[in-house]
N, C-alpha and C positions, 0 to 999 in steps of 0.2 A: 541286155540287162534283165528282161525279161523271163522269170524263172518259170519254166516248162513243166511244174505240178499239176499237174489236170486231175490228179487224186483229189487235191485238198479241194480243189475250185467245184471238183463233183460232189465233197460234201458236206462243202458253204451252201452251195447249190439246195441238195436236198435237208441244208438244216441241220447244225450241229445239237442244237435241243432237240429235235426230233429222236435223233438218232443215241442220243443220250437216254432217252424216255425209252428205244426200243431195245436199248442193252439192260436197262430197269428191268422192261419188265418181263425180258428173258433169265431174269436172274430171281425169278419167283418171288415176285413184289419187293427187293428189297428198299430198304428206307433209301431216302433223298440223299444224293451226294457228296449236301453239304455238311449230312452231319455226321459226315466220319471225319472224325477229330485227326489230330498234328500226327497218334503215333499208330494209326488205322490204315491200311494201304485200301481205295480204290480201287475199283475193276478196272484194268486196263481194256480198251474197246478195240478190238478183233477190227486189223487193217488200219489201223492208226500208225505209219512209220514217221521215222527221224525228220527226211523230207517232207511231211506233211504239216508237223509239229513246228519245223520253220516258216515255212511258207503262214502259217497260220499269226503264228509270230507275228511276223513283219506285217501281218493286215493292222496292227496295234501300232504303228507307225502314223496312218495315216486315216485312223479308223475317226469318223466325223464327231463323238462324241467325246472322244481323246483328245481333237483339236481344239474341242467346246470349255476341256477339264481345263487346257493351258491357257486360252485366255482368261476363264474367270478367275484360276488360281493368281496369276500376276499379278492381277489387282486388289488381291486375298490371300496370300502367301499362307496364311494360318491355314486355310481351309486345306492343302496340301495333305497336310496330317491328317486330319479329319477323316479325308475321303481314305488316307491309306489305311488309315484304322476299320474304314467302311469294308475297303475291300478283301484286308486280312480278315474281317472276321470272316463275309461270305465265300473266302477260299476252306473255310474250318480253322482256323488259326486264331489264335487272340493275342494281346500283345505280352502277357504274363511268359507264354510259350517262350517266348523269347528271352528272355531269365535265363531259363535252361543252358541256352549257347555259352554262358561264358565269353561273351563278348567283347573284342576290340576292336574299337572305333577309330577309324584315322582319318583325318582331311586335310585339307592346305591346297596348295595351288600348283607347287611343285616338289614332284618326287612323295606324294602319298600311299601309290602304287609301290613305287623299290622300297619305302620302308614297311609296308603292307608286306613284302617276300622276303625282306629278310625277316621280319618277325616271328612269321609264319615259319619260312625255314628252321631258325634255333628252335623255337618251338614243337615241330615235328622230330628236330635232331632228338630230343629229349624220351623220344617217341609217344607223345599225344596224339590222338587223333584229331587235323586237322581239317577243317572248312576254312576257306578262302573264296569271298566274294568280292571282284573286280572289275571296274570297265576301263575303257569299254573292251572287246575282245578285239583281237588280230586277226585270225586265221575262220573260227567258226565261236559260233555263240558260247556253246560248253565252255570256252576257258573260262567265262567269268565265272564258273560255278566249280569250283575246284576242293577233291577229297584227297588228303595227304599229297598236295602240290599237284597234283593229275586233273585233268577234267573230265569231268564224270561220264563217262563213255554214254553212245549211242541209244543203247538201249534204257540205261537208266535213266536220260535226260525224257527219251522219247514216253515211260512210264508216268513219270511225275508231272512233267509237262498236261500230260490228258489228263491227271488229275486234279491238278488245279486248275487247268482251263474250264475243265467241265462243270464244275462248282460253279466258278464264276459266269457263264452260260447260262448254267440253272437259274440263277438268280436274278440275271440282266432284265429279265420282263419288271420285275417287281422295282427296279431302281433305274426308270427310265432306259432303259434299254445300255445303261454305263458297263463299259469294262474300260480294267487300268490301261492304264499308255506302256507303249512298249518297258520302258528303263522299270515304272512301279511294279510291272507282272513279272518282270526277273528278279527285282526283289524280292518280293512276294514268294516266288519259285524257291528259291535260294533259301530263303528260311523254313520252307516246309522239306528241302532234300537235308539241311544240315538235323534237321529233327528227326528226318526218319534214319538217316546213318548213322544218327547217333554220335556225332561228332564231342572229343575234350574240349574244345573251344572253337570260335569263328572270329576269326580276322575279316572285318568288315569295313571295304573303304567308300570312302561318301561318293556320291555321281559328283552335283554341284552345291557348291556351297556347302550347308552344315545346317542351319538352325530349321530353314524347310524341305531338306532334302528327306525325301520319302525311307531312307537308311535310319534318320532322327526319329522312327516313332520308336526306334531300342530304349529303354527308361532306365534299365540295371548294367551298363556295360561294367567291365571289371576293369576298363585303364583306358583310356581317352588319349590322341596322339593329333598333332595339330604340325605339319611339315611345313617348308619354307614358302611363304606369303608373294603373293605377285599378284599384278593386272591381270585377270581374267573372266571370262561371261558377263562383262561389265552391263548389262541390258537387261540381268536378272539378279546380281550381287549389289550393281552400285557401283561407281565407277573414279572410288578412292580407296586406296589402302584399308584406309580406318572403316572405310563401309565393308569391305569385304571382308575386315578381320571382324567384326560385328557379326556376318553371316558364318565364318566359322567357328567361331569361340561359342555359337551355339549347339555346338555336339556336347559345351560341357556338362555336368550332371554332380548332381550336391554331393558330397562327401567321396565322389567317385576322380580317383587320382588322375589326374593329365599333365603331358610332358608335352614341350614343344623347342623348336630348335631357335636358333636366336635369330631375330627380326626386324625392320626398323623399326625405330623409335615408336613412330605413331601407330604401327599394327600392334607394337609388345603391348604400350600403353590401353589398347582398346580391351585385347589377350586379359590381359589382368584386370580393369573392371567388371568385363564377364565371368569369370574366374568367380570374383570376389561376390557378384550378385549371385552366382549360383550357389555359392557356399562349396567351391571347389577345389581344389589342394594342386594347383598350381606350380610346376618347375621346372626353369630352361635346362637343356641337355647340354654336357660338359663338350671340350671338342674329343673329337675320335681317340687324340693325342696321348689324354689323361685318364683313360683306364689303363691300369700295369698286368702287364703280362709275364708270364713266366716266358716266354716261347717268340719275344721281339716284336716290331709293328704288327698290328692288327690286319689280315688279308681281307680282300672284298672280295664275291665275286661277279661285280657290280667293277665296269670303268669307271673313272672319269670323280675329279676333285672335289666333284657337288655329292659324290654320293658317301660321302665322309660324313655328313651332318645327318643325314638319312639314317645311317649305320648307327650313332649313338642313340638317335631315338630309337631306332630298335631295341638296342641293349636295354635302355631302360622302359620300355613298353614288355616286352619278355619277362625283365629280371621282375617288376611289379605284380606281371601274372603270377609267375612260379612264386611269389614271397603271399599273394594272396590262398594261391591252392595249397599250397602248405600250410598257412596258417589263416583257415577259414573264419575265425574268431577277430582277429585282428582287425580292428576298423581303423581306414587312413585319418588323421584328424584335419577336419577341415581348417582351410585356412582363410584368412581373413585378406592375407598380402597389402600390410597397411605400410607398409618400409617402400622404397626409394625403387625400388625395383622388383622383380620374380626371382626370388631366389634358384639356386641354380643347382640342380641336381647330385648325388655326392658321387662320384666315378666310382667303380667299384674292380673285383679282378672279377673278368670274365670268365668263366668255366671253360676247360677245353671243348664242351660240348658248345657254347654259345659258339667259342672261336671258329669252330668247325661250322659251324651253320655260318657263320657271317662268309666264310671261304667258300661254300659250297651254294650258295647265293643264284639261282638264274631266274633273270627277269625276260624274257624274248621281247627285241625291238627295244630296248632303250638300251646304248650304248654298248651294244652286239657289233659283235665280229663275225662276218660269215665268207671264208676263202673256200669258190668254186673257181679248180683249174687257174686259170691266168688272169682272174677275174678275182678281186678283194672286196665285198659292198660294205660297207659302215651304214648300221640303221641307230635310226633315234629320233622316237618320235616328239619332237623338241615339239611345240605349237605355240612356246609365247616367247618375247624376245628374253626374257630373262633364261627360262630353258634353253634359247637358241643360245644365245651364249656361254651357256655350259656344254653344250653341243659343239661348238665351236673349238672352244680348249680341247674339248677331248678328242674332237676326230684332226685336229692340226696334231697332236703329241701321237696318237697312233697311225696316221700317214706317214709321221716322216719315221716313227721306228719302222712301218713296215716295209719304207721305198731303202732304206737304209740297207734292208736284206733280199732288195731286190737285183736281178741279174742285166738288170738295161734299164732305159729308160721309160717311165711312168707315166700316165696320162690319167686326169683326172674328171669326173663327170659328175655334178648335180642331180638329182633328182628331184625335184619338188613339188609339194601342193600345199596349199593353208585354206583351210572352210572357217563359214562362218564370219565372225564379226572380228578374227585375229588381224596383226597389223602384220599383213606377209611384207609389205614393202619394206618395214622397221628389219625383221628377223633377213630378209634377201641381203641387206646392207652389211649386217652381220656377216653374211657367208663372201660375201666379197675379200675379206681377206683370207678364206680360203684356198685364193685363187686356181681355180675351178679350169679347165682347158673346154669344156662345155658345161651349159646349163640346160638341162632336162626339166618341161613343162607335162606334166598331166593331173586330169581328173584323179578320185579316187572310183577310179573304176577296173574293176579286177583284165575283163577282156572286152575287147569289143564286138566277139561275136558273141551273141546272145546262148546262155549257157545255165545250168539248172545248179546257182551257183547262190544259192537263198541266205547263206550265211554272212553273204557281203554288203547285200540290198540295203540301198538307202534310199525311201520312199520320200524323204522331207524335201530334196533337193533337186531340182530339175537337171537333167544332163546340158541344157541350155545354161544356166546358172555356172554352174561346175566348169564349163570350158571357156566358159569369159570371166572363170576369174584365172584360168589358166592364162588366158592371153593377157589380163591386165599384170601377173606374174612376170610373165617376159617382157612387157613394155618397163617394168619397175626395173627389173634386170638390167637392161639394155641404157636406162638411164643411169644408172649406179656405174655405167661403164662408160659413161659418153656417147653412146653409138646414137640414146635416143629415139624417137618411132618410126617405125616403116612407114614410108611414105604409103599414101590410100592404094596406088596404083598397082603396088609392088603386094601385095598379099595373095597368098596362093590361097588353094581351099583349104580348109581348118584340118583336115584330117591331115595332119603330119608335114606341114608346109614348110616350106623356104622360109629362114629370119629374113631374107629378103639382100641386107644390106650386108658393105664388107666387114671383116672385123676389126674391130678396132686393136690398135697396139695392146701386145700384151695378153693375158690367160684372162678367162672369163667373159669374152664379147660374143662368141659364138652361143645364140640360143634357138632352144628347136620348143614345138609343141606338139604335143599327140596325143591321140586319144582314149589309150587305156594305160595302163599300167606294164602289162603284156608289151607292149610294143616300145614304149620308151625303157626296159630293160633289154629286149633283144636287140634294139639298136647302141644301146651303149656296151654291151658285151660282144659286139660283132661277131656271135660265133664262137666264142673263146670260153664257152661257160657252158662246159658239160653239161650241168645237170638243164639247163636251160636246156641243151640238143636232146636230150634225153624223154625229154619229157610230149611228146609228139606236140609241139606247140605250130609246126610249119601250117599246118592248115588253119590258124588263125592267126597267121600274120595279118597284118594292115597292108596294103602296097604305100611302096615308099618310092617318091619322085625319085631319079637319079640325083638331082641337085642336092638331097638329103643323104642319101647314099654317100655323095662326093665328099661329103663333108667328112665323115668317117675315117678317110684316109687314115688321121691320125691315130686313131686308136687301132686299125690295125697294125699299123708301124713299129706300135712302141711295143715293149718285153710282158707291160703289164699294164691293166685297166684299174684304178680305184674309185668305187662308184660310192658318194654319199647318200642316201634315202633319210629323208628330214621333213619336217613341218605339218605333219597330219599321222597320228598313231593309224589311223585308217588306211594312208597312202602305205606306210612301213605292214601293215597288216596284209594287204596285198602282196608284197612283193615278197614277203615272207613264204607265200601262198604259191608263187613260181618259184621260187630259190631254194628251200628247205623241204624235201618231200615230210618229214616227220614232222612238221607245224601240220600237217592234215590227221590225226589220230584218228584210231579207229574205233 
């Protein structure tokens, strides 16, 4: 896991202020780096590449004054902003800068991200130039930083990058030695590239929560968007509906229009007191159903029944842009929302341009399809049980059309991981009606041979950690099925062992563990998955017991393999990472 940059570590080594101060003063005294403002381009410093600029990154992970930021902020949530205000200014940035963007703000708990793209898409369909910032990323960092739907290549990341880090460097002596945490310096990053591209607008979705998320120091968005409400980060939101609808109804902003999709009871009711104390204009989105078309149902291109509610707040997050840029005079009038309810937004006909953008729609890793050779995977990175359940509908309705146009018989294989404080046991119970012919246990960890692979690294989390919750995964498995724990005696060693016991009646009893990502798909593709062969992966196989092997039988039997990838956007990011050559841009 250990990323092999000995550039960057050589010049951690000898000092990035150092070496900041000696590109200064090769450039005939020029002034301090902080005070080249939002639309002034930095010297980029000669042997600063991509790879370094990651690696550099990820020290923001687990850099000891980052770790110092998180505990004091939790017990001070306000101060969040504070310090992000701190750190935009000493990147050269202030928060007025920010005006400029034309910004929309989306949060919720699920599906922020699909209606963040399709937004985004109609909105480019129209041809704007857009900015698109999102987490977290799949494949490499770049995607969350995206210009007309693209992630900003190589070079431009590796440009801007040095220039905001170096500012921030500059500065750290005078502010206790502070730089942001990973998630706030790609913030940060993110609104100084959308400034210098010069972006029509930025679609901007919240990390967590809404009211202190480092996204909220925006003060002028142009249309607020609030998606479908669930349990989640309950350790930093609160750990009720109405608390977390609390922390999101704080992206609203006074006379600044926001849409949200319909919710229960006790989140709507929260929704519209914030609304109301903000002096916000407030209104639920119609169903998909009741905008009229010339041209018959509305296409997505986006699976799956949940992203129907996604799609209308799009329309209306869009159609409030274009009715603002068009009629720049126009102020929404604020509403008070003193009636029974959030009134409900008016449907409208969509434009062949919106329609097209809602069709032409791609989100990678939620509710993707990806056929290599005799091998089907369904990704979706569901991570809480209500997404798992919408995960669930979806890949049940596109398994059976696709066994439907299959030539024999089908076997089906799990995938999973869940981080964090999610309830994997809750969302496993879900996939049990599935029924699964295996279930696949791994970390998020891309391979197991140590590889210069910076864009995946995850410093927060020990590989110790990561593979016991992999194993408490398959014991939760194995009880959902009756089979229940391997007895002590019976457990092989952790690297890709024996489930031990026989299987129980029925699909879904057989489970395995391993330990990258790499290896629990080359074992469930057995070979049947070209681009998998393709891709010179044999020298980093794992060795596999034969008892693990034997188990296999049946998937090489059958005509076809259908592999689900579920429960960690991280887990689907990886596998995206061996499946898709073109998820690696250049």
């Amino acid at each position: 896991m250990v990323c092999c940059c000995s550039r960057m570590w050589r010049l951690r080594g000898s000092g990035f202020a150092a070496l900041f101060r000696q590109q200064k003063q090769a450039s005939n005294g020029a002034t301090l780096l902080l005070k080249y403002s939002s639309t002034k381009t930095a010297p980029q410093l000669p042997g600063m590449e991509y790879q370094d600029a990651i690696c550099t990154l990820n020290t923001l992970q687990t850099n000891a004054s980052a770790l110092e930021q998180v505990r004091r902020e939790r017990g001070n949530p306000q101060f969040q902003l504070v310090a992000m205000r701190s750190f935009l200014e000493r990147a050269g940035l202030v928060v007025e800068d920010l005006d400029n963007l034309n910004i929309i703000h989306v949060t919720g708990t699920k599906g922020k991200g699909s209606t963040c793209a399709f937004t985004e898409q109609i909105l480019r369909s129209y041809g704007f130039r857009t900015g698109f910032y999102s987490s977290p990323h799949l494949v490499e960092v770049r995607e969350r930083i995206r210009i007309n739907g693209q992630p900003i290549g190589k070079e431009l990341f590796t440009k801007y990058f040095w220039q905001i880090y170096g500012r921030l460097d500059e500065t750290k002596e005078a502010h206790s030695g502070s730089m942001p945490a990973y998630f706030r310096f790609l913030t940060i990053l993110a609104f100084h590239v959308f400034l210098q591209e010069k972006v029509d607008l930025a679609v901007v979705e919240v990390g967590i929560g809404g009211a202190y998320d480092c996204t909220n120091i925006i003060k002028k968005p142009w249309v607020c968007g609030v998606s479908s409400l669930g349990i989640d980060h309950t350790q930093i939101l609160g750990d009720t509906i109405e608390k977390i609808a609390w922390q999101k109804g704080g992206i609203f902003k006074p006379e600044v229009p926001a849409f949200t999709v319909k919710q229960p009871e006790g989140s709507m009711a929260v929704l519209k007191q914030r609304a109301s104390e903000m002096e916000c204009p407030l209104w639920v989105c119609p169903e998909l159903e009741d905008y009229q078309t010339d041209c018959g149902p509305l296409q997505l291109g986006l699976a799956g029944q949940h992203q129907r509610s996604n799609a209308s707040l799009a329309l209306q997050l869009s159609h409030t842009w274009l009715q603002r840029r068009r009629l720049q005079d126009q102020n929404f009038p604020s509403t008070t929302l003193e009636g029974p309810g959030v009134p409900q937004a008016t449907p409208f006909t969509p434009s062949p341009i919106m329609t097209k953008g809602l069709a032409d729609t791609v989100w990678a890793g939620r509710t993707q399809t990806l056929k290599n050779g005799e091998v089907t995977y369904f990704l979706d990175g569901a991570h809480t049980t209500r997404s798992m359940q919408a995960c669930v509908s979806w890949f049940q309705e596109a398994a059976v059309r696709c066994e439907r146009n299959a030539s024999g018989p089908v076997a089906r294989v799990l995938v999973f991981n869940a981080t964090g404080e999610r309830d994997s046991a809750a969302m496993l119970k879900l996939l049990v009606s599935c029924e699964f012919d295996f279930a696949v246990f791994c970390p998020n960890i891309t391979e197991a041979i140590a590889s210069c692979n910076a864009d995946q690294q995850n410093f927060n989390v020990s590989v110790e950690n990561m593979l016991r919750r992999c194993l408490d995964n398959e014991r939760s498995w194995r009880r959902h099925h009756g089979a229940g724990d391997c007895p002590p005696g019976r457990r092989g060693p952790l690297l890709i062992r024996d489930a031990g016991l026989s299987p129980a009646p029925g699909r879904g009893a057989e489970a395995l563990v391993f330990p990258c990502i790499l290896s629990a798909l080359q074992w469930a593709a057995q070979g049947r998955d070209p681009v998998l062969l393709s891709r010179d992966t044999d020298k980093r196989e794992a060795p596999v017991k034969p008892s693990v092997a034997a188990k296999a039988a049946l998937l090489r039997e059958v005509r076809e393999i259908h592999v689900l990838v579920t429960g960690s956007l991280h887990l689907v990011g990886g596998a995206l990472k061996h499946l898709d050559p073109s998820s690696c841009s250049k």
